[in-house]
C-alpha positions as CSV (number, residue, x, y, z in Angstrom):
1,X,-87.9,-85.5,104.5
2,X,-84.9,-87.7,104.5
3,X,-86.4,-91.7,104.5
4,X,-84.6,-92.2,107.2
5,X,-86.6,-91.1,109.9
6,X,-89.4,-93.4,108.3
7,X,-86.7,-96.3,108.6
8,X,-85.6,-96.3,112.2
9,X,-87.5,-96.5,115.5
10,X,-86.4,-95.5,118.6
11,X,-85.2,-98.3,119.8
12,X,-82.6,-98.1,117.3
13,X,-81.1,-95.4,119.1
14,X,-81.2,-97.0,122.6
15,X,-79.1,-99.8,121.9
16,X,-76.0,-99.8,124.8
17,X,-78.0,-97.1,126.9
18,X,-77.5,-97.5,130.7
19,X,-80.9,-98.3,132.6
20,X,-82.1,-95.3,134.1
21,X,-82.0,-94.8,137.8
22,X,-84.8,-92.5,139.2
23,X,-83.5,-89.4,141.1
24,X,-86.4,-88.5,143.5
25,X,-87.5,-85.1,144.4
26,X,-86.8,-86.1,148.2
27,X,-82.7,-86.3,147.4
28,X,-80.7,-83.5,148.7
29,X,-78.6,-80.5,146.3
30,X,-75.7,-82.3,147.0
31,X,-76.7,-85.4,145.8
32,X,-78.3,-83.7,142.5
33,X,-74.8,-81.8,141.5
34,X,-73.3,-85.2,141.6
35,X,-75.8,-86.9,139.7
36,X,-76.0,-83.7,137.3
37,X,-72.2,-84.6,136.5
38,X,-72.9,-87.5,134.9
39,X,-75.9,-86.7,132.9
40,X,-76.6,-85.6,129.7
41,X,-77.5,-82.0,128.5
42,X,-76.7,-80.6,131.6
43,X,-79.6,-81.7,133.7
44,X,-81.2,-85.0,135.5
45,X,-85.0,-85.7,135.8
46,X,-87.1,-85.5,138.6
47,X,-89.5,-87.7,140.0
48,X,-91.9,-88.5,143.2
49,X,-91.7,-91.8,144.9
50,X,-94.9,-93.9,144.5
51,X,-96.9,-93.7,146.9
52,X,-97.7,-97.1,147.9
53,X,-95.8,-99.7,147.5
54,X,-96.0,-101.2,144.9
55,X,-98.0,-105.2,145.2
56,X,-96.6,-108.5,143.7
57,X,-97.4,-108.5,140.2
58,X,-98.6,-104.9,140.0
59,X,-97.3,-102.7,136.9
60,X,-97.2,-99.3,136.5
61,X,-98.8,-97.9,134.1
62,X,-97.3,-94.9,131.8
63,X,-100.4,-92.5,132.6
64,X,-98.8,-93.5,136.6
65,X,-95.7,-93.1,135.7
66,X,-96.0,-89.6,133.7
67,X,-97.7,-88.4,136.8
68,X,-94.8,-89.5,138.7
69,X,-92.4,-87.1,136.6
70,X,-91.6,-83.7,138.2
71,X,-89.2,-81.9,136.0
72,X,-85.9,-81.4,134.9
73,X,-83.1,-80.1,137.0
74,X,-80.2,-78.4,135.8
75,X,-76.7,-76.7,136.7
76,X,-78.0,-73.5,136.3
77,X,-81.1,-74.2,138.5
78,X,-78.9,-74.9,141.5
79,X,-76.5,-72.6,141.3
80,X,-79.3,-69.5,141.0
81,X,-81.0,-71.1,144.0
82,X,-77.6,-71.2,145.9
83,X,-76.8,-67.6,145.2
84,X,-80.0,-66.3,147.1
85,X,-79.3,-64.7,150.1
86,X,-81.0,-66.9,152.5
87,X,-78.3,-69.5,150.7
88,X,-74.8,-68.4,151.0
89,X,-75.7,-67.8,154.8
90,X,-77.2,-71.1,155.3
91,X,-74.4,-74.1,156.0
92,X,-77.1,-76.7,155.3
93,X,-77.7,-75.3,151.8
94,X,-76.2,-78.6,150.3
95,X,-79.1,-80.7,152.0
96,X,-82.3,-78.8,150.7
97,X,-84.4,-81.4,148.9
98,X,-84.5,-80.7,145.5
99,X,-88.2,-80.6,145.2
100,X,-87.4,-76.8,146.5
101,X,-84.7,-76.4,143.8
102,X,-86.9,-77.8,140.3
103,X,-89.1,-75.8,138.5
104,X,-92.4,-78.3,137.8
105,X,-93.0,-79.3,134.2
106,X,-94.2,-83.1,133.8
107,X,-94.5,-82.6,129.6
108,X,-90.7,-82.0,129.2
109,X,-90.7,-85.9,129.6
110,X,-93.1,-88.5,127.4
111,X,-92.7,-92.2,127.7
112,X,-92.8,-94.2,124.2
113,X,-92.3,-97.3,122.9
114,X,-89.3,-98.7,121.6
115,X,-90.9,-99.7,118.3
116,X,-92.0,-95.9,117.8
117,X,-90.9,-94.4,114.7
118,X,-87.4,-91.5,115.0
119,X,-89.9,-88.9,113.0
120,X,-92.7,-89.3,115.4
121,X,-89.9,-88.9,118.1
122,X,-88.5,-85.9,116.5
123,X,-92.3,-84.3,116.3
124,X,-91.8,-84.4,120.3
125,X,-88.8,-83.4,121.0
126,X,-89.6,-80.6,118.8
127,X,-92.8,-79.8,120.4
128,X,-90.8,-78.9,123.8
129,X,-90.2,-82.8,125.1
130,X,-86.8,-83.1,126.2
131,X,-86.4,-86.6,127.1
132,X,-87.8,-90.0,126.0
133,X,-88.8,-92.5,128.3
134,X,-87.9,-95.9,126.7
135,X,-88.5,-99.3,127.9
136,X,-85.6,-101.3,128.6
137,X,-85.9,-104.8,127.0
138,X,-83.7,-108.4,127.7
139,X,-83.9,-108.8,124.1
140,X,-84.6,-107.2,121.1
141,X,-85.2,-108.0,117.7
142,X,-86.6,-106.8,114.5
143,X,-84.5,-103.5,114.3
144,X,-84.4,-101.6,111.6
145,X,-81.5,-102.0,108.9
146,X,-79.2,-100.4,110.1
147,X,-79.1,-102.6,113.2
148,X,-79.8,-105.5,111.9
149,X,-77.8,-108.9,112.3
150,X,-78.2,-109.6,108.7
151,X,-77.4,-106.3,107.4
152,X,-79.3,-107.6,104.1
153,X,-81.9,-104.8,103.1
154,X,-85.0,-106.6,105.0
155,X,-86.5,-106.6,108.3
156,X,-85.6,-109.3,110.3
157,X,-87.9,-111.7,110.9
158,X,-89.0,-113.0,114.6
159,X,-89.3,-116.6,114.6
160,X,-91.9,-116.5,117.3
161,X,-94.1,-114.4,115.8
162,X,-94.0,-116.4,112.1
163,X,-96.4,-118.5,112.8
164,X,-99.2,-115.6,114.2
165,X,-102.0,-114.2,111.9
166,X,-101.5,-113.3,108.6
167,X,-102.7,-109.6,109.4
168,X,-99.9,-109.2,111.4
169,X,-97.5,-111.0,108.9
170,X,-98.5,-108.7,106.2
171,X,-98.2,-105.4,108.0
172,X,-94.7,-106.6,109.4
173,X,-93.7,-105.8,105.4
174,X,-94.4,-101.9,106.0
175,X,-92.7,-101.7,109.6
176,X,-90.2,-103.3,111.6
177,X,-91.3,-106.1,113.8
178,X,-90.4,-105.3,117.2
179,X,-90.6,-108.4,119.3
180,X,-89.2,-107.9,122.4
181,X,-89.1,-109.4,126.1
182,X,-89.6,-106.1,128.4
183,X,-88.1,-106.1,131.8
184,X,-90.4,-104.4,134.1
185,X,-90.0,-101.1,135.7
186,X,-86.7,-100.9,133.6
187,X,-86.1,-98.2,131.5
188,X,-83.6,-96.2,129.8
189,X,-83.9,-92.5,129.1
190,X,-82.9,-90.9,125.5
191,X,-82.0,-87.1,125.2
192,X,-81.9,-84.9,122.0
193,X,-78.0,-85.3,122.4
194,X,-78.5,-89.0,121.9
195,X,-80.5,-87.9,118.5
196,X,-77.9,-85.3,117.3
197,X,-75.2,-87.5,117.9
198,X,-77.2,-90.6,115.4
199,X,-77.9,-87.7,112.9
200,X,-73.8,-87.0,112.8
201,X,-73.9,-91.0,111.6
202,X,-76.5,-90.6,109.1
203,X,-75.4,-87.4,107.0
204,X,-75.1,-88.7,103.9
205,X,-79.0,-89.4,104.5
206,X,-79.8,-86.3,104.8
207,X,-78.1,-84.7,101.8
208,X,-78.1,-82.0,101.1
209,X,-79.2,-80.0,104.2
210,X,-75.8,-80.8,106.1
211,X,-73.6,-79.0,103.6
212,X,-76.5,-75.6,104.1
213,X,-75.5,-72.9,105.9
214,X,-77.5,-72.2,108.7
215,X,-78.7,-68.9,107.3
216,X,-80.5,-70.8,104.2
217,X,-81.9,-72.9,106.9
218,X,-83.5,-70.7,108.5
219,X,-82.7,-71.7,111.8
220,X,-81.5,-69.1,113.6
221,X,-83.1,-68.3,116.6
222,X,-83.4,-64.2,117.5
223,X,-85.4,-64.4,120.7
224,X,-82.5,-65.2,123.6
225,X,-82.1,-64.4,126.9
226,X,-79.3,-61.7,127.4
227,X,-78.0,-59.5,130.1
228,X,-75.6,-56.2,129.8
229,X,-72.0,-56.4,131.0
230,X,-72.3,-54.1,133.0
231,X,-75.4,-55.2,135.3
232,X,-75.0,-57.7,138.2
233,X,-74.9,-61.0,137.6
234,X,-77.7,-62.5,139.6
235,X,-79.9,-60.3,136.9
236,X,-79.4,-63.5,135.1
237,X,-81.2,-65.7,136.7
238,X,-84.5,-63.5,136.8
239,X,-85.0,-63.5,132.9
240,X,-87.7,-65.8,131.5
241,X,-86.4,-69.7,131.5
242,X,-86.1,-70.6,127.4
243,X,-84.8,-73.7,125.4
244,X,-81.6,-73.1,125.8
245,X,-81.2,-72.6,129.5
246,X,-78.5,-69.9,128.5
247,X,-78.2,-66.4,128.9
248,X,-75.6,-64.2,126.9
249,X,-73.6,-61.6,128.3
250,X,-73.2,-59.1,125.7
251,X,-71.5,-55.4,125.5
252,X,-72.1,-52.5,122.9
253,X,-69.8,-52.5,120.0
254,X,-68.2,-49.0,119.5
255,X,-71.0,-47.7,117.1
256,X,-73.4,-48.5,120.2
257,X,-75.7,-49.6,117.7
258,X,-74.8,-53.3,118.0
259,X,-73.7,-56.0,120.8
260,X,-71.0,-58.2,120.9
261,X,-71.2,-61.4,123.3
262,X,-68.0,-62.2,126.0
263,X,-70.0,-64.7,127.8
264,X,-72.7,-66.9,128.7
265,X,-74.3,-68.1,132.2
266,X,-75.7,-71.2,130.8
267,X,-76.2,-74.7,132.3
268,X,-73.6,-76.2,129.9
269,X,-70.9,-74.2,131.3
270,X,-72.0,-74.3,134.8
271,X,-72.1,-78.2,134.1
272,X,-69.4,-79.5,136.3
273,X,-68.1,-76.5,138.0
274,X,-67.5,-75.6,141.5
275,X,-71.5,-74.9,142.1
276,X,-70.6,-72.6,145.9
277,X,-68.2,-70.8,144.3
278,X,-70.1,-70.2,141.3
279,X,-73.1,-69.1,143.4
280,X,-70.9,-67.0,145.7
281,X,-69.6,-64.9,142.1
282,X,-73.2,-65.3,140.7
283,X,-74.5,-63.2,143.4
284,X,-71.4,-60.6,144.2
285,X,-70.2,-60.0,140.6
286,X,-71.1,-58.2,137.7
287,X,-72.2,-60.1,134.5
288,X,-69.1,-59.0,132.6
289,X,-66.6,-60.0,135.7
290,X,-68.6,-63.5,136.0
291,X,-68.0,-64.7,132.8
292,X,-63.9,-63.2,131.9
293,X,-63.2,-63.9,135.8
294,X,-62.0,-61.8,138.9
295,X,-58.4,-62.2,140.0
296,X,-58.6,-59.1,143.0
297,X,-58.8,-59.8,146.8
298,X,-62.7,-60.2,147.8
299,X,-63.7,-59.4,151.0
300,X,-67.1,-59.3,152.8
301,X,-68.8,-60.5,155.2
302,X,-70.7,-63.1,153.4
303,X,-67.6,-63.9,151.1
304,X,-65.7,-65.1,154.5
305,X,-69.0,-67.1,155.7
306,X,-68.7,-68.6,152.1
307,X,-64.9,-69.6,152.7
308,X,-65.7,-70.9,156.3
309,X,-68.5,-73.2,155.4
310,X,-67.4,-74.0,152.0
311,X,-63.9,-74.7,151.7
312,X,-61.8,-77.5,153.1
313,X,-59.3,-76.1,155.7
314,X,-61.4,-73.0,156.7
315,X,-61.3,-72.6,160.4
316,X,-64.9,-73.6,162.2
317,X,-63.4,-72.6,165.3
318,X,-64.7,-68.6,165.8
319,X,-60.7,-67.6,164.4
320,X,-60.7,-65.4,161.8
321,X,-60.3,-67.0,158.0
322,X,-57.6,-65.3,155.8
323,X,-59.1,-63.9,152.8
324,X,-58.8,-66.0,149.9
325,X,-58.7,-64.8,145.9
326,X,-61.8,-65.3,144.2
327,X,-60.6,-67.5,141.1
328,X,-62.8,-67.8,138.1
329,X,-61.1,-71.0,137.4
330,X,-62.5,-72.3,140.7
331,X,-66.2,-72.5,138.6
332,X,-64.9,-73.9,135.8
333,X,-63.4,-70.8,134.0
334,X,-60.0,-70.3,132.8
335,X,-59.4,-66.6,131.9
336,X,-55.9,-65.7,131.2
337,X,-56.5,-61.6,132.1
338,X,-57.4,-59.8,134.7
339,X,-60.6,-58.4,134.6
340,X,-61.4,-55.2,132.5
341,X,-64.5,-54.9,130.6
342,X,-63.0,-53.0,127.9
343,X,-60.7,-55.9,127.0
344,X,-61.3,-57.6,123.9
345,X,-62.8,-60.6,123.6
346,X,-59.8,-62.5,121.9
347,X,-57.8,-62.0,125.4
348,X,-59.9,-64.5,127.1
349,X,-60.0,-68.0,125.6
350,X,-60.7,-71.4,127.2
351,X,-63.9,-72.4,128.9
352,X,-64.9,-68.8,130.1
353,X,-65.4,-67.8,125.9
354,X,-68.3,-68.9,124.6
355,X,-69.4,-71.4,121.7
356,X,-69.9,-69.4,118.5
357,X,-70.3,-70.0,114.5
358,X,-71.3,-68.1,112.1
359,X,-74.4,-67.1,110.2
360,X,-72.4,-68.6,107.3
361,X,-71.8,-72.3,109.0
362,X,-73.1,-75.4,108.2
363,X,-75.5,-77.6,110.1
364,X,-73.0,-80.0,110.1
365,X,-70.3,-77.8,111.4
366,X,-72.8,-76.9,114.4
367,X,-73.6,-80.2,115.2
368,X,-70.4,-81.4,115.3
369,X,-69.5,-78.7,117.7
370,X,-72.0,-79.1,119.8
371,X,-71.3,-82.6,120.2
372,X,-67.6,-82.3,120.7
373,X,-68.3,-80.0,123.1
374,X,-71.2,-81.5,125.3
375,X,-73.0,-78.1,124.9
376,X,-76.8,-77.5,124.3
377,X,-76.7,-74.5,122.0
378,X,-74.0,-72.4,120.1
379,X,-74.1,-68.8,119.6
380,X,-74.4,-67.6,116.0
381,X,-72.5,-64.2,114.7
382,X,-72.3,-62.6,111.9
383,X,-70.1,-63.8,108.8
384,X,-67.7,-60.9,108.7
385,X,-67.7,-60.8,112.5
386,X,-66.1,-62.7,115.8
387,X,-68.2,-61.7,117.7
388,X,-71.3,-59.6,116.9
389,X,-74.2,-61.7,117.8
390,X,-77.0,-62.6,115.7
391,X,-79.0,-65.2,117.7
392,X,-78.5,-68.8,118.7
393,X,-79.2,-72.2,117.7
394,X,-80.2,-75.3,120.0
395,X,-81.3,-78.8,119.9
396,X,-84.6,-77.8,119.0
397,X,-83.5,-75.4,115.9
398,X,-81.7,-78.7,114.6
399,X,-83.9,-81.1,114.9
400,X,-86.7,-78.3,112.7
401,X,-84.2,-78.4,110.3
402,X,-83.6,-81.9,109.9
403,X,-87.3,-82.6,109.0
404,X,-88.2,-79.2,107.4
405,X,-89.2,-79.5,103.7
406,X,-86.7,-78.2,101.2
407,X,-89.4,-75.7,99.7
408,X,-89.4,-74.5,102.9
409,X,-85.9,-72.6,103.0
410,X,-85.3,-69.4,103.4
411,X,-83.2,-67.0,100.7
412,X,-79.6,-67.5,101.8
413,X,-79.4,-63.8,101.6
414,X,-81.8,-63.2,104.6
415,X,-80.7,-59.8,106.2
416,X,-79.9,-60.1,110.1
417,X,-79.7,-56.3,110.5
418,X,-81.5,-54.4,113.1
419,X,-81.9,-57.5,115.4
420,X,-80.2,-56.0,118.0
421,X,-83.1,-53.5,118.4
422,X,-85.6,-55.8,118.0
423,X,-83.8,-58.4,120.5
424,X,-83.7,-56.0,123.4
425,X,-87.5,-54.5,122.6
């Protein structure tokens, strides 16, 4: 385990993060998808209002404040809610309260405190907590060294505190100090992109493991959520949630023995798309056509309700709307074909392909793509293939890496076949 993680403290990582504002369960869609926008990892969490309010001088505690903590909403989330029937009928879909939309799950969130060491924040995250609740201090001091004003090898020191116990003084030689004047009720929230993104700063740390493929590793995950080309789309958003909150759209290779992936319907690349428009093709399309895109006249009788209520311009006054082209482009897709599921994969670049490496890549390779890209996961194929699928890493796949003992590694030549089998069984 690199020393690093023994090093640094949370609060390390927090330095410049925004306060958090808390997006209540009582807000409306609309409100989410705009908040969603500007959030990391594709999602926002979700909390209750106190009840009461609260009393001069009165604290919350973080037992209250846990309670407090509904879930975590994604892009995905809201555009399977807004693809149910009831939905694309309903012209006040926008202003559902959210607390309809988010699926309850108060441990994806844990509150800790900023002098917390990073490896007892990665043991969290890996255990299925998604964000970290941090408290949001005026002023602090005693970083770690890599922070620190000094910069000279050696905690710094708090004047205030000099003069305290001894105890104290001599356990401040094992651990940073971490005086600090806390502003209440003001926190700031870190996400396992905010982790990735310090381990891209600290490779050299972490030597050797960056420069080993993610085979070695051991890494790869083989149990994700995919769905046929050829089914509907909505088919999607009834498999099992999982870490990613992604779903691959594959299709048989010739030999019918393995799949190749053309898509995804993720929450990464639903992230800032058109979220009607993606819900209206989400629900009408096939899986295939949702993620290469649909260029042909659509016309039904929900379609036109969709244009009416959904689309500036569309005439509210009983007139007849003219049929507009369904665009994949209008949900954040740019295909360059029209739609065949046959076509090969190469055709159809830009946002609509998905995020792949290879079985052969390095940890640092995937990092840095997921990070230049803003996305949660990236597809893994094999080494002598584009696009034949062999699982998927994520956040959590990088951060067991990171602190994974090096006798724990797998042979580098780890055979992949037959997953395809054993991934639809």
């Amino acid at each position: 385990m690199a020393s690093v993680f023994l090093y640094h403290v949370v609060g390390d990582l927090t330095v410049g993060k925004p306060e958090m504002v808390e997006f209540y369960e009582t807000e409306t869609v609309e409100s989410a998808i705009r908040a969603i926008g500007e959030s990391t990892e594709c999602g926002i969490p979700v909390w209750r209002k106190r009840s009461t309010p609260a009393l001069p001088g009165f604290v919350e505690n973080s037992e209250m404040r846990q309670q407090r903590f509904v879930g975590i909403l994604n892009s995905l989330d809201i555009v399977a809610f807004l693809a149910k029937s009831e939905c694309l009928q309903e012209e006040k879909a926008m202003k559902i309260p959210v607390s309809e939309v988010v699926s309850p799950d108060n441990t994806l969130l844990k509150q800790v405190d900023p002098g917390t060491r990073l490896i007892d924040a990665l043991e969290m995250m890996k255990q299925g907590v998604r964000r970290l609740l941090v408290p949001k201090s005026v002023v602090w001091r005693g970083m770690s060294k890599r922070f620190s004003i000094l910069y000279n090898g050696k905690w710094l020191k708090n004047s205030e505190n000099s003069s305290s116990s001894s105890g104290l003084a001599s356990d401040s030689t094992n651990r940073p100090t971490t005086s600090m004047t806390s502003s209440r009720d003001k926190f700031c929230c870190l996400s396992r992109e905010d982790v990735i993104r310090f381990l891209i700063g600290v490779l050299g740390a972490l030597a050797p493991l960056p420069l080993t493929s993610i085979s070695t590793l051991g890494i790869i995950n083989l149990n994700y959520n995919f769905i046929e080309a050829s089914l509907p789309a909505i088919e999607a958003t009834r498999r099992p949630q999982c870490d990613p909150s992604a779903i691959a759209v594959l299709e048989q290779t010739e030999n019918e023995q393995q799949f190749k992936i053309i898509g995804e319907i993720s929450a990464s690349k639903l992230w800032k798309c058109d979220y009607l428009a993606a819900a209206w093709a989400l629900a009408n399309l096939y899986a295939g056509q949702f993620v290469m895109g649909v260029e042909d006249n659509m016309s039904s009788r929900s379609f036109s309700d969709f244009l009416q209520t959904s689309f500036p311009g569309g005439e509210q006054n009983g007139t007849a709307t003219k049929a507009k082209k369904f665009s994949s482009r209008s949900i954040g897709f740019n295909p360059t074909s029209p739609t065949r599921l046959s076509i090969g994969r190469s055709m159809y670049r830009g946002r609509s392909a998905p995020l792949t490496c290879k079985t052969s890549s390095s940890l640092a390779a995937v990092m840095a793509q997921m990070l230049s890209h803003r996305a949660t996961h990236v597809w893994v194929t094999e080494a002598d293939s584009d696009d034949v699928l062999v699982g998927v890493v994520g956040y959590g796949e990088i951060l067991t890496a990171v602190t994974k003992q090096p006798s724990a590694f797998v042979p580098s030549n780890r055979s992949y076949e037959g997953f395809g089998n054993d991934t639809q069984s």
